[in-house]
C-alpha positions in Angstrom: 90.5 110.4 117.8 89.2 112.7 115.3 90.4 112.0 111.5 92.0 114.9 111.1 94.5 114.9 113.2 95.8 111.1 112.1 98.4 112.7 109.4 99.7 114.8 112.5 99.9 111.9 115.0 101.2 109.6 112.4 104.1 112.1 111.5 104.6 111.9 115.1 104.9 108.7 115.5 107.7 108.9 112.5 109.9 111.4 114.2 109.8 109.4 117.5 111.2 106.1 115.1 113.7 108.5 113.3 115.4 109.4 117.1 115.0 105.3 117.9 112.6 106.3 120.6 111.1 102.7 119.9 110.0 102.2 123.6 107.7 105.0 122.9 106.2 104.0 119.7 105.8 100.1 121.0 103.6 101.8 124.2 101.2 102.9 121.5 99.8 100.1 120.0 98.4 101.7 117.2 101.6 103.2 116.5 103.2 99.7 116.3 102.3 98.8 112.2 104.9 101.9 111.2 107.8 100.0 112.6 107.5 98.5 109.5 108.4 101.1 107.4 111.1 102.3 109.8 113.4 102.2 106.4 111.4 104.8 104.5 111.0 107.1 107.7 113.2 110.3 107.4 116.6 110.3 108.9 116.8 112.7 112.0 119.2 115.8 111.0 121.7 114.8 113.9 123.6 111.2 114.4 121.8 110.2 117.2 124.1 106.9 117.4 125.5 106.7 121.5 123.0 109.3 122.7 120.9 108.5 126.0 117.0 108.2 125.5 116.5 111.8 127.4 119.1 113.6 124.8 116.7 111.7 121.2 113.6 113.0 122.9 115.1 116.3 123.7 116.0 116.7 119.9 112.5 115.0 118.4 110.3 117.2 120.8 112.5 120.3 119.1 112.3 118.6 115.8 108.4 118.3 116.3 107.8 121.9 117.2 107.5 125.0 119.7 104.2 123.3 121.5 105.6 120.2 122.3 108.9 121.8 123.6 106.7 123.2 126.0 105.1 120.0 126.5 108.7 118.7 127.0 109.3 121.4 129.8 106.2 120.4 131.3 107.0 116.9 131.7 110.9 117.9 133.0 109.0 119.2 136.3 107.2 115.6 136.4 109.8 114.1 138.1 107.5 112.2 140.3 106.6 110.9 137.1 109.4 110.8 134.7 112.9 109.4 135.2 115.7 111.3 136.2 117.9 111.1 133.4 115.0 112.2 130.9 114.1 115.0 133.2 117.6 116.0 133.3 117.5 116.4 129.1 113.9 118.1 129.1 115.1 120.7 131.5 117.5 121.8 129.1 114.7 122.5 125.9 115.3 125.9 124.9 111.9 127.5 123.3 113.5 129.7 121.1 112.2 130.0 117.1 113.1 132.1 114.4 111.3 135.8 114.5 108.7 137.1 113.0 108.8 140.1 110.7 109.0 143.3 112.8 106.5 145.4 110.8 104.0 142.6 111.8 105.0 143.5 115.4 104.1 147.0 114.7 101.2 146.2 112.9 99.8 144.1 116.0 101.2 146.8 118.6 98.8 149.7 116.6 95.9 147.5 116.5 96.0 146.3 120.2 96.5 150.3 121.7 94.8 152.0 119.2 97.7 154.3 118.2 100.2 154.9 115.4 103.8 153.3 116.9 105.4 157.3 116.8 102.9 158.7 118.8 103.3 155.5 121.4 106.8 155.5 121.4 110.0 157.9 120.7 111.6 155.2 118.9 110.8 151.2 117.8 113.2 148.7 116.9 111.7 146.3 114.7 115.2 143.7 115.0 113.9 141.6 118.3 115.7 141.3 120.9 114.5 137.7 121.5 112.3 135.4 120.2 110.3 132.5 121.2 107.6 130.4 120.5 104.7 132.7 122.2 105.8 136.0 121.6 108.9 138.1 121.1 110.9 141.0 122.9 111.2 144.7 120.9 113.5 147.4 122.6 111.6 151.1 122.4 112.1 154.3 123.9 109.4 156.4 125.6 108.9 160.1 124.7 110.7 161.1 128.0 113.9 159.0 127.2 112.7 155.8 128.8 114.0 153.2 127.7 111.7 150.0 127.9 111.2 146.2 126.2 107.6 145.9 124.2 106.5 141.8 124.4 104.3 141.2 121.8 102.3 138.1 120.6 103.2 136.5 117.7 100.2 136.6 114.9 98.3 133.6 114.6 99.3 132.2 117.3 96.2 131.6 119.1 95.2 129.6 116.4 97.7 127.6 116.1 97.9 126.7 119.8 94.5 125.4 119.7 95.2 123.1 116.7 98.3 121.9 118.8 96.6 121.2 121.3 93.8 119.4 120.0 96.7 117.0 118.6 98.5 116.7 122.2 94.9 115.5 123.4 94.5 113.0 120.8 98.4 111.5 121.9 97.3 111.7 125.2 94.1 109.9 124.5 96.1 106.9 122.9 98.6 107.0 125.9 95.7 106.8 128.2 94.3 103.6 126.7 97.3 102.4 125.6 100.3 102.7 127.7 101.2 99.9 129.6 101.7 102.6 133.2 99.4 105.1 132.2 98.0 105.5 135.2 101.2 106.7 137.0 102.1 109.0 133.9 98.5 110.2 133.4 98.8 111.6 130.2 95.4 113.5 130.0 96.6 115.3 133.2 100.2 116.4 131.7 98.0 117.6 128.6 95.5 119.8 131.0 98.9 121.7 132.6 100.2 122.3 128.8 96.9 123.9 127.8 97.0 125.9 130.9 100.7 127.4 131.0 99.8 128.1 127.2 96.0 130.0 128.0 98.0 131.9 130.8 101.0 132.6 128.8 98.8 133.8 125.9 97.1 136.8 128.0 100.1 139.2 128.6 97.9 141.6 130.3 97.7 138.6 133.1 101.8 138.7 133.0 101.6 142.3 133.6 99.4 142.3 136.3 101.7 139.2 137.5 105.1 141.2 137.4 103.3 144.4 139.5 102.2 142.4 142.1 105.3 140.6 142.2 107.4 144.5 142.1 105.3 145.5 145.0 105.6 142.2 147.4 109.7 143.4 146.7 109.1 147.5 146.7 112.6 148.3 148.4 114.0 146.1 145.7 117.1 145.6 147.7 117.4 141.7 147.3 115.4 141.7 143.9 114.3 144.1 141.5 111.6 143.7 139.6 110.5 146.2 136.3 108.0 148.3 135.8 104.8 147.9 134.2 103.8 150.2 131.7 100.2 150.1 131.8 98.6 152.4 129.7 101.2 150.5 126.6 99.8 147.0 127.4 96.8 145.0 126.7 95.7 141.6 126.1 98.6 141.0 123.2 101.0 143.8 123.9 103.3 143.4 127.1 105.5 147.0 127.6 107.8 146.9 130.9 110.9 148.9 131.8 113.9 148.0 130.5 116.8 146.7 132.9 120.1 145.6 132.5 122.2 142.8 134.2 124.3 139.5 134.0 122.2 135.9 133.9 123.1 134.5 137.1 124.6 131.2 135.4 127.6 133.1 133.6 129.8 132.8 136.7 132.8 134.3 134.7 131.0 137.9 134.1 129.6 137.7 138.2 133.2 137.2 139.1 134.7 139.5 137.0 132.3 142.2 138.3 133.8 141.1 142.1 130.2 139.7 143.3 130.6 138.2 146.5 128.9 134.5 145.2 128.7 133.2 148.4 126.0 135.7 149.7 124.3 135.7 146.7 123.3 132.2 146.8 121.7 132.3 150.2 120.1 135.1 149.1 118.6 133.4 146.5 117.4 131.1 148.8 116.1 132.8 151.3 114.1 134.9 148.3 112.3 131.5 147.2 110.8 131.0 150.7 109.9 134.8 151.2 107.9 134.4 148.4 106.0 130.8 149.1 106.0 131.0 152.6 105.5 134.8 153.1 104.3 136.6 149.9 102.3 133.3 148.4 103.1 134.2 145.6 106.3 132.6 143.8 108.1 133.3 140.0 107.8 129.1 139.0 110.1 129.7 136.0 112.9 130.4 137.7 115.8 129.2 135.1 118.6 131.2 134.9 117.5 132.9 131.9 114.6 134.6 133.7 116.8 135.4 136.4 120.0 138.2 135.7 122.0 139.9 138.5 122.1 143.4 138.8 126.0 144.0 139.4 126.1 147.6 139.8 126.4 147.1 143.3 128.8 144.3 143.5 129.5 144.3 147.7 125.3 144.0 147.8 124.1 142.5 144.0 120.4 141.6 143.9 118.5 139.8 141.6 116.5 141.3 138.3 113.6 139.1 137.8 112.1 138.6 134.6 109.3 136.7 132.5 106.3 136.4 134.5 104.4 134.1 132.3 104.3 131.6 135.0 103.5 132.4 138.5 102.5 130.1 141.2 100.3 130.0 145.1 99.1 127.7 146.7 96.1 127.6 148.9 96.7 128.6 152.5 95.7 125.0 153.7 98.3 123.3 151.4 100.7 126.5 152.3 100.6 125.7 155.8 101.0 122.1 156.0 103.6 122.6 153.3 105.8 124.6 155.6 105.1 122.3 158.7 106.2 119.2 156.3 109.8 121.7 155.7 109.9 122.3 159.7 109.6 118.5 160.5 112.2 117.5 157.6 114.8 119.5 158.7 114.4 118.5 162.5 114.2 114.9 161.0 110.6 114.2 162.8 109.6 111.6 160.2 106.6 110.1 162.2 105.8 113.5 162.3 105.4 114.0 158.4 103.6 110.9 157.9 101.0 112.3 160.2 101.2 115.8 158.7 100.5 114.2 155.0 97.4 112.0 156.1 96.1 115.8 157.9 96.7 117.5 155.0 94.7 115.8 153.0 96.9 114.7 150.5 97.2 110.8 151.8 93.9 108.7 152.6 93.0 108.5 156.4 93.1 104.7 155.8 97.0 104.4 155.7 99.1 102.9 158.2 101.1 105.4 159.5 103.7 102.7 161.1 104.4 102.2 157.6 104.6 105.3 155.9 107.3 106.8 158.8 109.2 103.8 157.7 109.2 104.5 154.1 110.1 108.1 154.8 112.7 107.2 157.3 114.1 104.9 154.5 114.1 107.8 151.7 115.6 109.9 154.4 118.4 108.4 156.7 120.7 107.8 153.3 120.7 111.8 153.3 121.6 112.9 156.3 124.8 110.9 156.3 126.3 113.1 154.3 127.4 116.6 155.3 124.9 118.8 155.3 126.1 120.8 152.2 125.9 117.8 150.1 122.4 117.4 150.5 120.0 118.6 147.9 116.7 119.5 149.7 114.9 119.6 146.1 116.6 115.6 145.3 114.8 115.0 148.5 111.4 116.7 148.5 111.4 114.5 144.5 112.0 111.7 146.4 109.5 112.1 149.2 106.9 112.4 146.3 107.7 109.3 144.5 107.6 107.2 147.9 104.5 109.1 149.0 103.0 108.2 145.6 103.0 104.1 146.4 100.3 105.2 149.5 97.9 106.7 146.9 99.2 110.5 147.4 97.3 113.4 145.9 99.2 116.1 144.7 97.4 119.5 143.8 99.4 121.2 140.5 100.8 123.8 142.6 102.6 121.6 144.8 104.2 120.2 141.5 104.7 123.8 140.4 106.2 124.5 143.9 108.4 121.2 143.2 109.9 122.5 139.8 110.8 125.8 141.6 113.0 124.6 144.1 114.6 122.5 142.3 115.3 125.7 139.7 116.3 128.0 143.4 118.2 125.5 144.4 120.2 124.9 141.0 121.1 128.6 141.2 122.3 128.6 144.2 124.4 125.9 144.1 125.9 127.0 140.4 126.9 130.4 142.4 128.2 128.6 145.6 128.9 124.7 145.2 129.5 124.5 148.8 125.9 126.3 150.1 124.8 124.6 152.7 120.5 124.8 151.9 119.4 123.8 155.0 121.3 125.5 157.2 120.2 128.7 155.2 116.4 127.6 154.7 115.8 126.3 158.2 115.8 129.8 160.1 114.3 131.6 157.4 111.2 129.0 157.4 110.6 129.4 161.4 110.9 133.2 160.9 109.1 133.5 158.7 106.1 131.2 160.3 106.4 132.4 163.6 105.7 135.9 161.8 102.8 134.4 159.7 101.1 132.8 162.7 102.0 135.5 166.0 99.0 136.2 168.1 99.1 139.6 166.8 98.8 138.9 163.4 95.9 136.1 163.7 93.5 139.4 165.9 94.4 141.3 162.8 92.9 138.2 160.9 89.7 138.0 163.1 89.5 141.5 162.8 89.2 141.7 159.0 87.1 138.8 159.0 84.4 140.1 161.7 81.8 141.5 159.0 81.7 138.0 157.5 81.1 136.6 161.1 78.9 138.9 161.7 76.8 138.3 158.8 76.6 134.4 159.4 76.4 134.7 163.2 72.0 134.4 163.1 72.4 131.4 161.0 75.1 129.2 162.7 71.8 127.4 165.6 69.9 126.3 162.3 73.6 124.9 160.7 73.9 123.2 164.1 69.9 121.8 164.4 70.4 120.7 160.2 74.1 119.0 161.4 73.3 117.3 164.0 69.8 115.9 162.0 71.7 115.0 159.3 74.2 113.0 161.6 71.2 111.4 163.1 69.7 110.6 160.0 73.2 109.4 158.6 73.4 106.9 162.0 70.0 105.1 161.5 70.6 104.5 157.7 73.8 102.6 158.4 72.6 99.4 160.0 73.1 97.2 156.8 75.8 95.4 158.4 76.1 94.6 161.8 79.7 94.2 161.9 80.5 97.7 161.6 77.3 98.8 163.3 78.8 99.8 166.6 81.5 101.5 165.2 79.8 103.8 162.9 77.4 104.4 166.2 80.5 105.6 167.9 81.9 107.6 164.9 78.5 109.3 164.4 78.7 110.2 168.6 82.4 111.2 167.6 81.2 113.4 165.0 78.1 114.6 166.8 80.4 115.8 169.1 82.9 117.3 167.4 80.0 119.8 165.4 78.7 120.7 168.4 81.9 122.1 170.3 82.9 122.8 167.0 79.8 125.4 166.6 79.4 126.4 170.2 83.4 127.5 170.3 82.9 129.5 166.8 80.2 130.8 168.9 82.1 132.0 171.5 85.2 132.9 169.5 82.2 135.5 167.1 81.2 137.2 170.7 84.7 137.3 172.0 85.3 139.4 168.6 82.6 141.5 169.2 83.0 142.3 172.7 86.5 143.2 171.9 85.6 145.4 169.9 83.3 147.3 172.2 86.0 146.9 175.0 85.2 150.6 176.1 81.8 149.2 177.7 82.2 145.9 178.6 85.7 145.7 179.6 88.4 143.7 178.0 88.3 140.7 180.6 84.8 139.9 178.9 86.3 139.1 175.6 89.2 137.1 177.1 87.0 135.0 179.0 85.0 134.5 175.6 87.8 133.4 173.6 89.1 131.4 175.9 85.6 129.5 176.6 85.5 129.1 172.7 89.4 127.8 172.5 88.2 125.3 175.2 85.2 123.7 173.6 87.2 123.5 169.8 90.3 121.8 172.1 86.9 119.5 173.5 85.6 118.9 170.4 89.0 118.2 168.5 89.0 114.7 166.9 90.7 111.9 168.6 92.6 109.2 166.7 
């Protein structure tokens, strides 16, 4: 740990004692000698006397600082990791700090477009409309009457980040070699999403390009709007978007008073979150109510007004598909199925018992479905899953942990506007829509389609990938003969595998020529590229591997 940084950790270490967070302090060993002191150690400003350990390190990570607030919202989406109650109490950090001067503002808008502020805009207010750790909100007006929000940077930020950082490595570091289960709470790993969100979050030319794409997956913007981009008022520190107006979607008072119908609003909500994972790939993953508003000029059909695009999440196609096959097989209750689907995917070692792992899920599962149907939280579930899943060595990809925070935000909303929603009922059709859409026969020749000049390109080389295969396989088969045990088996995995790359090659053979003579129909007649596909579906079904 480097030197200096010890007055940092060490003042660290005194705010956790102050908040009786002594649990934590113990896990460091090194932190262990100050309990001695614990007299002279500043009292915290609050009487933390009959609050739960979740509310004291929801008020020390505030007292510590903006960075580790959002260290503390990072580890609120952990909750495969941390325990409920202290998830509970993270989730409710609010990463708000007092402003910075607004002549500073101007000063760093000028700079970053290369413009006096009265030739940019018709009018600046220098009084923010909100601020926050990373940057704060200005309201403007355009020359032509516009009125929009400027999001800029706050000075010195970048720097300070980086020192911040530096010090949540070195905690991280003595967690790592420290703590007692830091292997399940991997520190280091919790560090490397902070420094991310943070690098992402400082780039508001990213966010902007975020928000469009995100405003044209919704262009009719009759379930959500999103605002406008101002492009040629944004760069790397300077965010300028249109200004909207609405009601956050958690003051149920104002929705009602408007007469929003609730009840539709909710499975709205809902069906928005799988549009965009399932559909759009591409998903707003800080979806707290204060990033979300409802527009309520149309009170017999409100939408939702997105905002803050700082965090965005995908996931890659693989993980997206067996994602929504997991969904599919939970709400039919198919739990051999999702043990299967998890050791596919990937995310589980091939070496697990399967036998055991239904059993497990059944166990996490059956307890749910005895309730009605409203009653059950998909997100308390999915959590759950996770946590069982982790005791067979399962590998979760950040996105999937990203993906895990956001419906359990979706799913908060839509139970705060309609207390009886029933999620699955909602989710359930708008899942298999949505895949049967994804995945129609129609869709996947559009896919081969696109794809045919790639094909083409590798088409001459895919005989010398199948002579190198199958010579590595061979080579692979003679050099296992150290034990002879195992001997015969590995000889019929390597006449399994042998196998598999050769139907494997000859059907993505069959499947390029099908392509082609598709597309030259005209002259060879569309029977041709039928047979051809179906030839090459034939020998990937022969070569498919058997369990």
């Amino acid at each position: 740990m480097p030197l200096k940084v010890v007055p940092r950790v060490m003042r660290v270490a005194s705010v956790l004692l102050a908040y009786r967070l002594d649990e934590l302090v113990d896990a460091a060993h090194l932190f262990r000698p100050l309990k001695l002191v614990r007299p002279l150690v500043a009292k915290p400003r609050v009487n933390v006397d009959g609050l739960s350990r979740g509310a004291r390190l929801r008020l020390a990570l505030t007292e510590l600082g903006p960075i580790f607030v959002k260290a503390g919202q990072v580890l609120s989406t952990r909750r495969d990791l941390v325990p409920a109650d202290i998830a509970d109490e993270l989730a409710q950090l609010q990463d708000q700090v007092p402003p910075f001067p607004g002549a500073e503002a101007r000063a760093i808008i000028e700079q970053e477009l290369k413009a006096p502020i009265t030739t940019l805009y018709a009018a600046f207010d220098e009084t923010p409309l909100a601020s926050a750790s990373i940057a704060q909100v200005h309201a403007a007006t355009l020359h032509d009457g516009s009125a929009v929000v400027v999001k800029v940077l706050r000075p010195g930020i970048d720097k300070q980040i980086e020192r911040d950082v530096k010090l949540l490595r070195s905690l991280g570091e003595l967690a790592q070699r420290w703590h007692p289960n830091a292997d399940k709470i991997r520190p280091l790993d919790v560090v490397a999403e902070v420094e991310k969100m943070l690098e992402n979050e400082l780039d508001l030319q990213r966010e902007g390009a975020s928000a469009s794409l995100l405003r044209r997956n919704f262009e009719s913007g009759v379930d959500m709007y999103v605002p406008a981009v101002h492009w040629d008022l944004t760069a790397a520190r300077v965010l300028t978007l249109e200004r909207v107006y609405g009601v956050s979607c958690d003051d149920i008072a104002a929705l009602d008073a408007a007469g929003v119908d609730r009840k539709a609003l909710a499975v709205k909500g809902v069906r928005l979150f799988y549009e965009q994972v399932f559909r759009d790939n591409f998903f707003h993953a800080d979806a707290h109510p204060g990033n979300i508003w409802v527009d309520t000029a149309r009170p017999g059909e409100a939408r939702f007004i997105a905002l803050d695009f700082g965090i965005m999440g995908s996931l890659p196609e693989e993980d997206q598909y067996w994602l929504a096959q997991n969904f599919i097989a939970l709400f039919e209750r198919d739990y051999a199925r999702i043990a299967q689907l998890h050791v596919d995917a990937g995310w589980m070692p091939s070496t697990v018992r399967l036998d055991e792992l239904t059993a497990a899920v059944r166990t996490v599962c059956e307890p749910y479905f005895t309730r009605p149907l409203s009653q059950i939280s998909l997100a308390e579930l999915v959590v759950k899953l996770f946590q069982t899943a982790r005791r067979y060595e399962l590998t979760l990809q950040p996105q999937l942990i990203l993906l895990q925070k956001t419906l359990l935000n979706i799913e908060g909303v839509g139970r705060m506007l309609d207390p009886q929603i029933d999620i699955w009922a909602v989710a359930h059709p708008v899942l298999k829509r949505i895949l049967r859409e994804r995945y129609s026969p129609l869709r996947t020749l559009r896919e081969v389609r696109r794809r045919l000049p790639e094909w083409f390109h590798a088409a001459p080389q895919f005989p010398e990938l199948m002579r190198d295969a199958l010579r590595q396989v061979a080579k692979g088969e003679r050099q296992h003969v150290a034990d002879p045990n195992e001997s015969a088996q590995r000889h019929e995995e390597a006449l399994r595998t042998r196998r598999s790359l050769s139907f494997g090659l000859l059907g993505a053979s069959l499947l390029v020529g099908s392509a082609v003579l598709w597309t030259q129909a005209s002259e060879h007649g569309m029977w041709h590229a039928a047979a051809a596909g179906v030839a090459g579906l034939l020998a990937f079904v022969a070569g498919w591997p058997r369990r």
